[in-house]
LUMLUMDREN-2810 file (N, C-alpha, C; in Angstrom, 1 decimal):
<atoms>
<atom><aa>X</aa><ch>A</ch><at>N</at><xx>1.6</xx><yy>-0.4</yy><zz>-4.7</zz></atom>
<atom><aa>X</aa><ch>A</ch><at>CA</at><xx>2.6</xx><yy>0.0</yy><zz>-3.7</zz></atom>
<atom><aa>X</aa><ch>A</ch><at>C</at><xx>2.7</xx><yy>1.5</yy><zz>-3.7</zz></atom>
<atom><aa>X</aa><ch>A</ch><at>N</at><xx>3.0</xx><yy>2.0</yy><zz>-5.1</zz></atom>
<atom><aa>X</aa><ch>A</ch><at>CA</at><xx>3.0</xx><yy>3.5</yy><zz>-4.9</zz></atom>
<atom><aa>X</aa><ch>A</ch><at>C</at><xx>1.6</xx><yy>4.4</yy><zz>-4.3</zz></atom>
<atom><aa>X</aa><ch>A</ch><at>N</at><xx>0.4</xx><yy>3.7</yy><zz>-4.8</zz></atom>
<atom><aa>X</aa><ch>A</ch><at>CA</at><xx>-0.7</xx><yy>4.3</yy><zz>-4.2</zz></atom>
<atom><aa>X</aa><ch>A</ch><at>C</at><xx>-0.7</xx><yy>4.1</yy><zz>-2.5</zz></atom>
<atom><aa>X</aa><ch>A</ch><at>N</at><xx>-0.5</xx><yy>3.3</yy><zz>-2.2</zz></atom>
<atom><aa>X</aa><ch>A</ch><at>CA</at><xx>-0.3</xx><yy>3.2</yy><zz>-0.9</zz></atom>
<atom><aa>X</aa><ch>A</ch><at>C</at><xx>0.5</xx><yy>3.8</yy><zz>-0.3</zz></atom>
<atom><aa>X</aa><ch>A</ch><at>N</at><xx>1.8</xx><yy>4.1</yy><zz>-0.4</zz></atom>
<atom><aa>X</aa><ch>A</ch><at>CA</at><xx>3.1</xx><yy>4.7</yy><zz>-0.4</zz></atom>
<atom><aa>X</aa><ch>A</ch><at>C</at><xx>2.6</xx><yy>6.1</yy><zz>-0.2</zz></atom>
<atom><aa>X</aa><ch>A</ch><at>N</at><xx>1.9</xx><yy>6.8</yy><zz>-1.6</zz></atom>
<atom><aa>X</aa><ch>A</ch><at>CA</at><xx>1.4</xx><yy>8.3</yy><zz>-1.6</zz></atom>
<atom><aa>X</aa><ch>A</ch><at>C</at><xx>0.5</xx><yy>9.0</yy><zz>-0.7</zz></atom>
<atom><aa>X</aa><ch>A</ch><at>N</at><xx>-0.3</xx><yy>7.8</yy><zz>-0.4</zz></atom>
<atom><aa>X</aa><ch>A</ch><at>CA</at><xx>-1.5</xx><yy>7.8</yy><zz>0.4</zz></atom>
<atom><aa>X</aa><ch>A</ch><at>C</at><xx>-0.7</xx><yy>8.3</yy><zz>1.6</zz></atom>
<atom><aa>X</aa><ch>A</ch><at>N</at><xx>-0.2</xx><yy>7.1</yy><zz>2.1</zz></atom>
<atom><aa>X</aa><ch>A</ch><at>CA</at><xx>0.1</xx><yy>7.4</yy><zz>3.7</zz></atom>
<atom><aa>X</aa><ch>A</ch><at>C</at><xx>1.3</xx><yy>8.9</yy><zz>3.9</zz></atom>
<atom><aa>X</aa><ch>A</ch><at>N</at><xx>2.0</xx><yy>8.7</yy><zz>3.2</zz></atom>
<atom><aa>X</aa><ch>A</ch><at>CA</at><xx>3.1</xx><yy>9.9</yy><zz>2.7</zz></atom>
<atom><aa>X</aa><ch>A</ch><at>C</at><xx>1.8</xx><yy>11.0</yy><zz>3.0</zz></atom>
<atom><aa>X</aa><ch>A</ch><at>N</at><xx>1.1</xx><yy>11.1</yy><zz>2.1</zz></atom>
<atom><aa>X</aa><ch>A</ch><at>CA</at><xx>-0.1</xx><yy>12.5</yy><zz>1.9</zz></atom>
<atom><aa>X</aa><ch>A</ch><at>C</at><xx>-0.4</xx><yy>12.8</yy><zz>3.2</zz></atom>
<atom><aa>X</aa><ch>A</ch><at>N</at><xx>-1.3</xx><yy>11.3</yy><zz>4.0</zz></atom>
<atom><aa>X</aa><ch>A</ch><at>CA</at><xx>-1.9</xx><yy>11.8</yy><zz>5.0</zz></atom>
<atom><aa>X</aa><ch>A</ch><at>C</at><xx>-1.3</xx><yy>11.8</yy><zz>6.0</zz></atom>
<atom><aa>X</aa><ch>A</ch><at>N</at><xx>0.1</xx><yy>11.2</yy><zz>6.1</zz></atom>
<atom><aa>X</aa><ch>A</ch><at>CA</at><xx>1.3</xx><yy>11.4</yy><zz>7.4</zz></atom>
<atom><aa>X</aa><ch>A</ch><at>C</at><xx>1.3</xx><yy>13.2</yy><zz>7.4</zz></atom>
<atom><aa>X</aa><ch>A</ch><at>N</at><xx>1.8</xx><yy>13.8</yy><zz>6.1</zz></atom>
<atom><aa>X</aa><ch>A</ch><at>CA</at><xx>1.7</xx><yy>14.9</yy><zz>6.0</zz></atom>
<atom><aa>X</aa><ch>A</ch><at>C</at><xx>0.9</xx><yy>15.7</yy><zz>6.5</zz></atom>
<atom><aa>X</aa><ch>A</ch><at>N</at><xx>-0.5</xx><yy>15.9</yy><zz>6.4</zz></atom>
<atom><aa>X</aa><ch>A</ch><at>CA</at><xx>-1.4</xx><yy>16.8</yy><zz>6.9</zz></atom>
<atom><aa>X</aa><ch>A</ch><at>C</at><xx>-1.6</xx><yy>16.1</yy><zz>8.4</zz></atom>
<atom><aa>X</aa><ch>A</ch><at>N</at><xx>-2.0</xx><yy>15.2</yy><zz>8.5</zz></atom>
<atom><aa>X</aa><ch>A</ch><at>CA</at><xx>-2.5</xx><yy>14.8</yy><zz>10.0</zz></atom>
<atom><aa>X</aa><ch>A</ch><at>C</at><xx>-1.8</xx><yy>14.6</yy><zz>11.2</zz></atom>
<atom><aa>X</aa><ch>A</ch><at>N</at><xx>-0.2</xx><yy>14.6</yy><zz>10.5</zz></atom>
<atom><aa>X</aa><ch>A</ch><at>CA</at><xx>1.1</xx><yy>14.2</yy><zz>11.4</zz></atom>
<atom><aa>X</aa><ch>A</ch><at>C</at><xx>1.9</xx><yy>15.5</yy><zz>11.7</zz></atom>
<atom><aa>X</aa><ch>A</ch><at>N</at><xx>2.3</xx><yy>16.2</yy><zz>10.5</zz></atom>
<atom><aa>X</aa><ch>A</ch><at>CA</at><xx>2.7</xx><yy>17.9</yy><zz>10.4</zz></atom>
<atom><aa>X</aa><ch>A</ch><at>C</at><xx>1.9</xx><yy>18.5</yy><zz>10.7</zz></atom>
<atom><aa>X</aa><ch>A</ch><at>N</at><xx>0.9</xx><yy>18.9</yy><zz>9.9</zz></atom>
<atom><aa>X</aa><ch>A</ch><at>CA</at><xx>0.0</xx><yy>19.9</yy><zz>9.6</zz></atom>
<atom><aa>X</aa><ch>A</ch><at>C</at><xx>-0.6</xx><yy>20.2</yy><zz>10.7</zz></atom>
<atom><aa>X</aa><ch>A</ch><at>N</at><xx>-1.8</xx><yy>19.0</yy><zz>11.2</zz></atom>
<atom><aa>X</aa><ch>A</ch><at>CA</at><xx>-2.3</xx><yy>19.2</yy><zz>12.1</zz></atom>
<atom><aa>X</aa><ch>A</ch><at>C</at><xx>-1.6</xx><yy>18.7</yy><zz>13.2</zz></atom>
<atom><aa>X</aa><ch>A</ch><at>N</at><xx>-0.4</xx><yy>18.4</yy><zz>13.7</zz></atom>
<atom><aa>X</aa><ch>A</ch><at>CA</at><xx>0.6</xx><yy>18.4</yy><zz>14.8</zz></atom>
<atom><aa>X</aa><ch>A</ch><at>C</at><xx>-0.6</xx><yy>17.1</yy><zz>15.7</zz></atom>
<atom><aa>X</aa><ch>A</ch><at>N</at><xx>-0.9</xx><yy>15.9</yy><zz>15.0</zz></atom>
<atom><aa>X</aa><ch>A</ch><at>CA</at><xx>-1.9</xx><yy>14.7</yy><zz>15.8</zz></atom>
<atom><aa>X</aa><ch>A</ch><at>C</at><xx>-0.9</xx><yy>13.7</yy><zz>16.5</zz></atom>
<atom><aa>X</aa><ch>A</ch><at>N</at><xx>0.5</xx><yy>13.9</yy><zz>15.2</zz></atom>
<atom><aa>X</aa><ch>A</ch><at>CA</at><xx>1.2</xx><yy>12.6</yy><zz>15.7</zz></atom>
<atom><aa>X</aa><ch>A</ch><at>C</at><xx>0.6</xx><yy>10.9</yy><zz>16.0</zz></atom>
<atom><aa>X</aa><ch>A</ch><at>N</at><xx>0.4</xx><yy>10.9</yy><zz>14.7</zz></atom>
<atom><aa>X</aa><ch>A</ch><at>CA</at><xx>-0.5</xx><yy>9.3</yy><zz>15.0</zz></atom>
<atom><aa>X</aa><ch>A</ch><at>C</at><xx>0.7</xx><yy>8.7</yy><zz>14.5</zz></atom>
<atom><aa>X</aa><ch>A</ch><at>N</at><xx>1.2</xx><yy>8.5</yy><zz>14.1</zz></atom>
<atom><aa>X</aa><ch>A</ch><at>CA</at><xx>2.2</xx><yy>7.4</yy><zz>13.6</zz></atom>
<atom><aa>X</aa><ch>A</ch><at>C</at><xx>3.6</xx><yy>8.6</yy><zz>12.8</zz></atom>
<atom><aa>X</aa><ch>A</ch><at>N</at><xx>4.6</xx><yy>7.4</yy><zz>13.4</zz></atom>
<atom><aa>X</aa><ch>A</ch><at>CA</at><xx>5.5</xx><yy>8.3</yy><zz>13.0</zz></atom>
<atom><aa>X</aa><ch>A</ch><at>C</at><xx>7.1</xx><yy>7.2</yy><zz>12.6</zz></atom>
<atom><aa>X</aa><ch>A</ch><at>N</at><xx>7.9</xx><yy>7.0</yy><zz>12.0</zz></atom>
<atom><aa>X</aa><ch>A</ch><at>CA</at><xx>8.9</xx><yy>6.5</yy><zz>11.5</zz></atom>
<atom><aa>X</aa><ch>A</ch><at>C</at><xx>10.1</xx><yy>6.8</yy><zz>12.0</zz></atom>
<atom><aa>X</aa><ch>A</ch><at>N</at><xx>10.5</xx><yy>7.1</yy><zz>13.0</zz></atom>
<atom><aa>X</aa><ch>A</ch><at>CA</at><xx>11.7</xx><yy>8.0</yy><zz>13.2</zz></atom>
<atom><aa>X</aa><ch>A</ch><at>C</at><xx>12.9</xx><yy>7.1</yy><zz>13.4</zz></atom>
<atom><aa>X</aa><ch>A</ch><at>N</at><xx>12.5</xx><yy>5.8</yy><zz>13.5</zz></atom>
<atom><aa>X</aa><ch>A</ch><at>CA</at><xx>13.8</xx><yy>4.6</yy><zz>13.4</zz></atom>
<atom><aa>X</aa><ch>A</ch><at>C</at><xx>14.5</xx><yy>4.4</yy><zz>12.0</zz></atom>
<atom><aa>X</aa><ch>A</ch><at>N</at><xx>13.1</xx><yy>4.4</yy><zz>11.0</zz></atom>
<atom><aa>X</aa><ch>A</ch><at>CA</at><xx>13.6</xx><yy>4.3</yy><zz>9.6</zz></atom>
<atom><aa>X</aa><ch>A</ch><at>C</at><xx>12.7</xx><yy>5.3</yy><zz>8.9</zz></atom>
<atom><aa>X</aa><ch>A</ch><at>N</at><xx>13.1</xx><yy>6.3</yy><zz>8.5</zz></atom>
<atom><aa>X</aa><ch>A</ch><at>CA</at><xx>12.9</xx><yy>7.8</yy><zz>8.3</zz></atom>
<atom><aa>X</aa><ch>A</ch><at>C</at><xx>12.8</xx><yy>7.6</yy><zz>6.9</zz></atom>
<atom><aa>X</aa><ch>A</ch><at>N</at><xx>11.6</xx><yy>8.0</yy><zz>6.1</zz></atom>
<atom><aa>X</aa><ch>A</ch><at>CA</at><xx>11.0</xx><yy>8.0</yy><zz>4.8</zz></atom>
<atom><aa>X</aa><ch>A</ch><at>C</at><xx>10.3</xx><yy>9.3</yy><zz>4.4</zz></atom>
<atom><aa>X</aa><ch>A</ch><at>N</at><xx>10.5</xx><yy>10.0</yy><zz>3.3</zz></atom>
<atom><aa>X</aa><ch>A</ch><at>CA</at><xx>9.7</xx><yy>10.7</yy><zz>3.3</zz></atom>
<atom><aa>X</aa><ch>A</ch><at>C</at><xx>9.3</xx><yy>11.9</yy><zz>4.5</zz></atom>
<atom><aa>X</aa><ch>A</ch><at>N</at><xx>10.2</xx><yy>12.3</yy><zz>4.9</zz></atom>
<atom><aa>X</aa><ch>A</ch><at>CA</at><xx>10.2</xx><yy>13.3</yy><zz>6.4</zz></atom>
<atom><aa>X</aa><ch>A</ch><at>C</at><xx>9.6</xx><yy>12.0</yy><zz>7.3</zz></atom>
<atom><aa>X</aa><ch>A</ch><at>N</at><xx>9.6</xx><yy>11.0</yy><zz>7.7</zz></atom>
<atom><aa>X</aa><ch>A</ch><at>CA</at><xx>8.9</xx><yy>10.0</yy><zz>8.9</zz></atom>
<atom><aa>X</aa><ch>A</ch><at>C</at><xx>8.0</xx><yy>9.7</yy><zz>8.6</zz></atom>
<atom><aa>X</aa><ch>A</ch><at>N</at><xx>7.2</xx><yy>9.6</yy><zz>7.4</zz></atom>
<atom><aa>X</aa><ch>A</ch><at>CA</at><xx>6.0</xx><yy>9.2</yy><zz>7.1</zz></atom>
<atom><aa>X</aa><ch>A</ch><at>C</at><xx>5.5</xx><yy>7.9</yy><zz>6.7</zz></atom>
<atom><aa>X</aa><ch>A</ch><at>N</at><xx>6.6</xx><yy>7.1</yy><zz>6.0</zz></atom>
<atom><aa>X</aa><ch>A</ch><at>CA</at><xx>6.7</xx><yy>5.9</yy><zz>5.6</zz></atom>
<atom><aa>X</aa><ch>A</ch><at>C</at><xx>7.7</xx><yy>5.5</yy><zz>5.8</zz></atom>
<atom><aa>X</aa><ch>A</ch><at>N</at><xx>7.5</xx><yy>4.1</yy><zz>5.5</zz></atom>
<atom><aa>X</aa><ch>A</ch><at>CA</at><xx>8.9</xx><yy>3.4</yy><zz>5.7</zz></atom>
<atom><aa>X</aa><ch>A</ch><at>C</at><xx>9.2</xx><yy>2.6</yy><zz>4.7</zz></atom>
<atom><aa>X</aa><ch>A</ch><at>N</at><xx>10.2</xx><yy>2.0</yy><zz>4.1</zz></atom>
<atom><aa>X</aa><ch>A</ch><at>CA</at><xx>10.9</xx><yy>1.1</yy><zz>3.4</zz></atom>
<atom><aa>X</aa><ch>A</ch><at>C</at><xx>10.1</xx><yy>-0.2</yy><zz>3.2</zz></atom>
<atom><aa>X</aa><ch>A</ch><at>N</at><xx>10.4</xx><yy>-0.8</yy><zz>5.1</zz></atom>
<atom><aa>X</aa><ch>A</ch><at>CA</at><xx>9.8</xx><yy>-2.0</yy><zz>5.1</zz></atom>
<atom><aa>X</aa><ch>A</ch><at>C</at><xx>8.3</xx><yy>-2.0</yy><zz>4.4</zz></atom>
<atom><aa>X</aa><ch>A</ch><at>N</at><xx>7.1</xx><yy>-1.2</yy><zz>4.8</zz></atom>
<atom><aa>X</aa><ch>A</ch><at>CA</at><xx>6.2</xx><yy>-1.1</yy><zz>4.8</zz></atom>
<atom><aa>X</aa><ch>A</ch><at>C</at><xx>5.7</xx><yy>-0.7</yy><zz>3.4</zz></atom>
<atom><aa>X</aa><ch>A</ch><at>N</at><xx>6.9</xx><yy>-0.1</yy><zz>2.3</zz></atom>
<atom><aa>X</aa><ch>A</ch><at>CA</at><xx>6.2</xx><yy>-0.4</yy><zz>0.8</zz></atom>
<atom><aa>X</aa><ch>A</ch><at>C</at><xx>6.6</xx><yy>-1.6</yy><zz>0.9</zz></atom>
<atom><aa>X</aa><ch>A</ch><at>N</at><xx>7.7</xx><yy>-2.5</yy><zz>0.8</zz></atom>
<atom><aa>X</aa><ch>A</ch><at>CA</at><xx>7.6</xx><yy>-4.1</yy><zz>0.6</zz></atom>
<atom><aa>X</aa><ch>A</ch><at>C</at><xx>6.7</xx><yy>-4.6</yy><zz>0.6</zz></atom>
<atom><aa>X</aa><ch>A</ch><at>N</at><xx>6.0</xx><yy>-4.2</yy><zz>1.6</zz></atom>
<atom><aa>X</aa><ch>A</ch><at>CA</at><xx>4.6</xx><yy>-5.2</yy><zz>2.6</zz></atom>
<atom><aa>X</aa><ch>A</ch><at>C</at><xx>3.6</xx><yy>-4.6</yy><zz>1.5</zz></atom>
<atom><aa>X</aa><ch>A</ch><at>N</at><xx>3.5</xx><yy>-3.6</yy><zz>0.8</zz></atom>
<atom><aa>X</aa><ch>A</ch><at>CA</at><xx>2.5</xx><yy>-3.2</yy><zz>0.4</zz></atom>
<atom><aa>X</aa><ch>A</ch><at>C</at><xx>2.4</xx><yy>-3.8</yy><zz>-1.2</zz></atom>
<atom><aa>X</aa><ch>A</ch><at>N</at><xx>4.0</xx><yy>-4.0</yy><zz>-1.7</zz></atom>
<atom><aa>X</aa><ch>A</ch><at>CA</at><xx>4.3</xx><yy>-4.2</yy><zz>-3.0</zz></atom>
<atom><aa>X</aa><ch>A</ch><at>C</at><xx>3.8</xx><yy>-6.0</yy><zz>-3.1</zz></atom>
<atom><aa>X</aa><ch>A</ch><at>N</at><xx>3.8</xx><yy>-7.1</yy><zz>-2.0</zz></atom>
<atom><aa>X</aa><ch>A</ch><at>CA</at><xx>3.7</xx><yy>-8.1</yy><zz>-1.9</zz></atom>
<atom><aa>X</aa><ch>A</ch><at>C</at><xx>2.4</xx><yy>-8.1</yy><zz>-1.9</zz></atom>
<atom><aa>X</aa><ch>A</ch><at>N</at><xx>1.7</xx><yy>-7.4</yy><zz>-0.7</zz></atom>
<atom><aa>X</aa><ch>A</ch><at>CA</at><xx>0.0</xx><yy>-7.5</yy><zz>-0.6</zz></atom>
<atom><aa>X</aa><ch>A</ch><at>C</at><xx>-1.0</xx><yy>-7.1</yy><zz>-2.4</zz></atom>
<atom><aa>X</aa><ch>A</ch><at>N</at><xx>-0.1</xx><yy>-6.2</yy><zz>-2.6</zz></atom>
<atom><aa>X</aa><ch>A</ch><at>CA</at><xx>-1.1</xx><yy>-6.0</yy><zz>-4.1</zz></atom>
<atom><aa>X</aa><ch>A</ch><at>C</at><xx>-1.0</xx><yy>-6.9</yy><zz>-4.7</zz></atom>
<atom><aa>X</aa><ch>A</ch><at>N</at><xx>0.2</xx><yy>-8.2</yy><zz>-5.1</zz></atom>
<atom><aa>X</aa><ch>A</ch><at>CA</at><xx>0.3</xx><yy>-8.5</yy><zz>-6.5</zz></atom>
<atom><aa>X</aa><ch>A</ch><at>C</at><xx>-0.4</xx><yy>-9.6</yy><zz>-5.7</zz></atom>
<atom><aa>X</aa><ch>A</ch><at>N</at><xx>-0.5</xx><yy>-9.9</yy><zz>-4.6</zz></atom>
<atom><aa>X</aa><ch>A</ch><at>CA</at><xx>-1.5</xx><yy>-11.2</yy><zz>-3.8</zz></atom>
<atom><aa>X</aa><ch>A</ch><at>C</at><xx>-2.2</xx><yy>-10.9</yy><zz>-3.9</zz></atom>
<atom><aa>X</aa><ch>A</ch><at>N</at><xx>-3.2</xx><yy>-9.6</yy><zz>-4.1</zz></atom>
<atom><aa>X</aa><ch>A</ch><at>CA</at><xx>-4.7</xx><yy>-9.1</yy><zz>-4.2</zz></atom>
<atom><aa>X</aa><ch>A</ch><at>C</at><xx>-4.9</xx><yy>-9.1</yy><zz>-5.6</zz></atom>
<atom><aa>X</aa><ch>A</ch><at>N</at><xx>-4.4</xx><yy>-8.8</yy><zz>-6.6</zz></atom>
<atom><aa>X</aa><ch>A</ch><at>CA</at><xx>-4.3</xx><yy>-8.7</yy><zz>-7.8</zz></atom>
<atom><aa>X</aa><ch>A</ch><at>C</at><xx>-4.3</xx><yy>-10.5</yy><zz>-8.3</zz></atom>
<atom><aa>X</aa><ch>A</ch><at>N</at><xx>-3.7</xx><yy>-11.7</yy><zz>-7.8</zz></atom>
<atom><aa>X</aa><ch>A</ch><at>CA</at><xx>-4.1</xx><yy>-12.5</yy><zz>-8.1</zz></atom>
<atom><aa>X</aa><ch>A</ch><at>C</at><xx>-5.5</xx><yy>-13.1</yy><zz>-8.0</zz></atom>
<atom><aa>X</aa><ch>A</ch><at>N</at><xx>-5.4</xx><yy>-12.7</yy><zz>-6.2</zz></atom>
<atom><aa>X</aa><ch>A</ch><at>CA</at><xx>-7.0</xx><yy>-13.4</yy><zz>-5.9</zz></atom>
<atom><aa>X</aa><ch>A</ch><at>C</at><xx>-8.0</xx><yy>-12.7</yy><zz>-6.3</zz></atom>
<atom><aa>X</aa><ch>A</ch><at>N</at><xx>-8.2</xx><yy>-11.9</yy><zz>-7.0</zz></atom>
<atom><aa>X</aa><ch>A</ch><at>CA</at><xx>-9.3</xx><yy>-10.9</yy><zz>-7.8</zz></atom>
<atom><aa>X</aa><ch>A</ch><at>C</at><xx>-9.1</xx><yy>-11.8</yy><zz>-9.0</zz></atom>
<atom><aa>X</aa><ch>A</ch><at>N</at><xx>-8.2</xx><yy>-11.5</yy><zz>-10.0</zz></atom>
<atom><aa>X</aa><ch>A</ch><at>CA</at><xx>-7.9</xx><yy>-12.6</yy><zz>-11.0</zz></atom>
<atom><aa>X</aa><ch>A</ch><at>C</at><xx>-9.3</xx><yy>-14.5</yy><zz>-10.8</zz></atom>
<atom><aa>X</aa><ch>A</ch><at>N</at><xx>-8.5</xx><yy>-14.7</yy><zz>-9.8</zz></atom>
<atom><aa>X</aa><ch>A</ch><at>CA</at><xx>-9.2</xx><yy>-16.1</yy><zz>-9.7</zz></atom>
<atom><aa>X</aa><ch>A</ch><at>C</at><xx>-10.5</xx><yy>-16.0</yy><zz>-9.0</zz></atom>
<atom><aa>X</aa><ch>A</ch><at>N</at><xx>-10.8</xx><yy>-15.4</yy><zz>-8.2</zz></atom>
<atom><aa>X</aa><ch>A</ch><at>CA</at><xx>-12.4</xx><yy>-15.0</yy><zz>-7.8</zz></atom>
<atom><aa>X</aa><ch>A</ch><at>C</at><xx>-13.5</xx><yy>-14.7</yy><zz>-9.1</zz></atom>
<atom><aa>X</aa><ch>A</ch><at>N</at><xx>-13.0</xx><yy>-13.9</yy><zz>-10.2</zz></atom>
<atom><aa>X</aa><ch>A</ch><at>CA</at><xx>-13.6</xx><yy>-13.3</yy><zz>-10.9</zz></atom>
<atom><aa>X</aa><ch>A</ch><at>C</at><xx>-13.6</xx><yy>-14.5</yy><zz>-12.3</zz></atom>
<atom><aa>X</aa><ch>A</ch><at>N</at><xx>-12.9</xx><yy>-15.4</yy><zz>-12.1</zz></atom>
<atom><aa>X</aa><ch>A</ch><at>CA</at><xx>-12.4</xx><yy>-16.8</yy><zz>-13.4</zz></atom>
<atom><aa>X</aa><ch>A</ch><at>C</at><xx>-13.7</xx><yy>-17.6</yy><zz>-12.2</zz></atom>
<atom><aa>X</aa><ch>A</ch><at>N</at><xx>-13.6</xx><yy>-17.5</yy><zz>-10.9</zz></atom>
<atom><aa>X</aa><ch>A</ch><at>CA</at><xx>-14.3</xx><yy>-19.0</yy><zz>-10.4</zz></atom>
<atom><aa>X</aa><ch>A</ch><at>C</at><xx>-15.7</xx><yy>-18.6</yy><zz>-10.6</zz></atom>
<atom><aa>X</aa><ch>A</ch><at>N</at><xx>-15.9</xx><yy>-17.4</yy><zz>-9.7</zz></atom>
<atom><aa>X</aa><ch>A</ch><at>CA</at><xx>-17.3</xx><yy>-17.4</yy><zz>-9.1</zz></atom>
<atom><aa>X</aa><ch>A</ch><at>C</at><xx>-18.2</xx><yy>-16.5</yy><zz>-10.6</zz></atom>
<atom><aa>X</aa><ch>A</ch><at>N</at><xx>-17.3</xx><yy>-15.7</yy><zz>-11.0</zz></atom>
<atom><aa>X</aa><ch>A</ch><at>CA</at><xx>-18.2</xx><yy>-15.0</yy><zz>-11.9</zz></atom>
<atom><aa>X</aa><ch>A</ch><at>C</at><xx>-17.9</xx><yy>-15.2</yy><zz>-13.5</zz></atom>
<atom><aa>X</aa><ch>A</ch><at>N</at><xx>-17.2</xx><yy>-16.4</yy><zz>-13.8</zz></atom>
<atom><aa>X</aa><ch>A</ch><at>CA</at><xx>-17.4</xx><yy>-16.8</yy><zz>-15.5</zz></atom>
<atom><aa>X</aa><ch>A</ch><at>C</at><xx>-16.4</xx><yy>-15.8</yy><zz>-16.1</zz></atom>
<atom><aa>X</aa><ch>A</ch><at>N</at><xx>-15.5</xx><yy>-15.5</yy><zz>-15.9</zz></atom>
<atom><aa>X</aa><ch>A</ch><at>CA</at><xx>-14.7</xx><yy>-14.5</yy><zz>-16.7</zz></atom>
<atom><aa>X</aa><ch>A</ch><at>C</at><xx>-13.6</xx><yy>-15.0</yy><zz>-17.2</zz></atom>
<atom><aa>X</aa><ch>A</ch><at>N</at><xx>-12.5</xx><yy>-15.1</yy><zz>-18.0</zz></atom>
<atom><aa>X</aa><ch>A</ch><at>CA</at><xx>-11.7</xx><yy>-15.5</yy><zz>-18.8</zz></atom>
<atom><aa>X</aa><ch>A</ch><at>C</at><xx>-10.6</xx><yy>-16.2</yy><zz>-17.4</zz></atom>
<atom><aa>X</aa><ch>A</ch><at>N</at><xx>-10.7</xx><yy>-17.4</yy><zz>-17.8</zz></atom>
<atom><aa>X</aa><ch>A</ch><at>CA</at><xx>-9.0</xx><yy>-17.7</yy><zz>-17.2</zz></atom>
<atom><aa>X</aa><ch>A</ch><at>C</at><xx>-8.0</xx><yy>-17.1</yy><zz>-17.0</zz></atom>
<atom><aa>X</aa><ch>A</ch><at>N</at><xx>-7.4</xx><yy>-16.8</yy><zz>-15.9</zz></atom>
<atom><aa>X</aa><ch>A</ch><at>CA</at><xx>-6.3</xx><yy>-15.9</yy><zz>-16.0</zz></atom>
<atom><aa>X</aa><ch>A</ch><at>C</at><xx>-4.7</xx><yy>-16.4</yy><zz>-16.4</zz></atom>
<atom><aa>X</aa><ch>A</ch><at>N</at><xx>-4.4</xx><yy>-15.7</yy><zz>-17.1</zz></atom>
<atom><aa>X</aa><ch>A</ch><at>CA</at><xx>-2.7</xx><yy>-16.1</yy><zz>-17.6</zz></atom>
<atom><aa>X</aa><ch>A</ch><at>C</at><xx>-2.3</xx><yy>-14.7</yy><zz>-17.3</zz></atom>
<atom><aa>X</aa><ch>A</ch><at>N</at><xx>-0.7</xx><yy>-15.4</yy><zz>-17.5</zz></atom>
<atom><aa>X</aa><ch>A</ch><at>CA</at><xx>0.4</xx><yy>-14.3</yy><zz>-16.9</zz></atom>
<atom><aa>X</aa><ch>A</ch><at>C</at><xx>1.5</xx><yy>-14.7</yy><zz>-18.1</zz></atom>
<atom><aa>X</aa><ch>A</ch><at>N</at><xx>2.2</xx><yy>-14.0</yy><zz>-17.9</zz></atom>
<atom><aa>X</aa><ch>A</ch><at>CA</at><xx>3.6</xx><yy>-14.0</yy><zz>-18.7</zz></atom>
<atom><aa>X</aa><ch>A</ch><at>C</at><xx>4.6</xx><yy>-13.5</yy><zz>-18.0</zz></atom>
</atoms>
């Protein structure tokens, strides 16, 4: 989530400010000068720990590697 978060934050910054492109912009829910949003780390903090499982179980099925456990 924070890599994502930084990411878009960085490149809102240069491609939205900097170079005045205006590709996307937040101005209903204002993050970061308009660059991100709230909602949109959620979405990001949910999609990782769901990518982070199915990498987990892809890599236990298809390629022989340790069972995965959690705590």
């Amino acid at each position: 989530m924070l890599i994502a978060t930084v990411g878009e934050a960085i490149t809102g910054l240069i491609v939205n400010v900097w170079l005045g492109l205006n590709v996307w912009h937040y101005n209903i829910m204002p993050f970061l000068w308009g660059q991100c949003s709230v909602p949109f780390m959620v979405a990001w903090f949910i999609l990782a720990g769901v990518c982070i499982l199915l990498d987990d179980i892809i890599r236990w099925k298809w390629f022989g590697e340790e069972e995965p456990r959690y705590n």
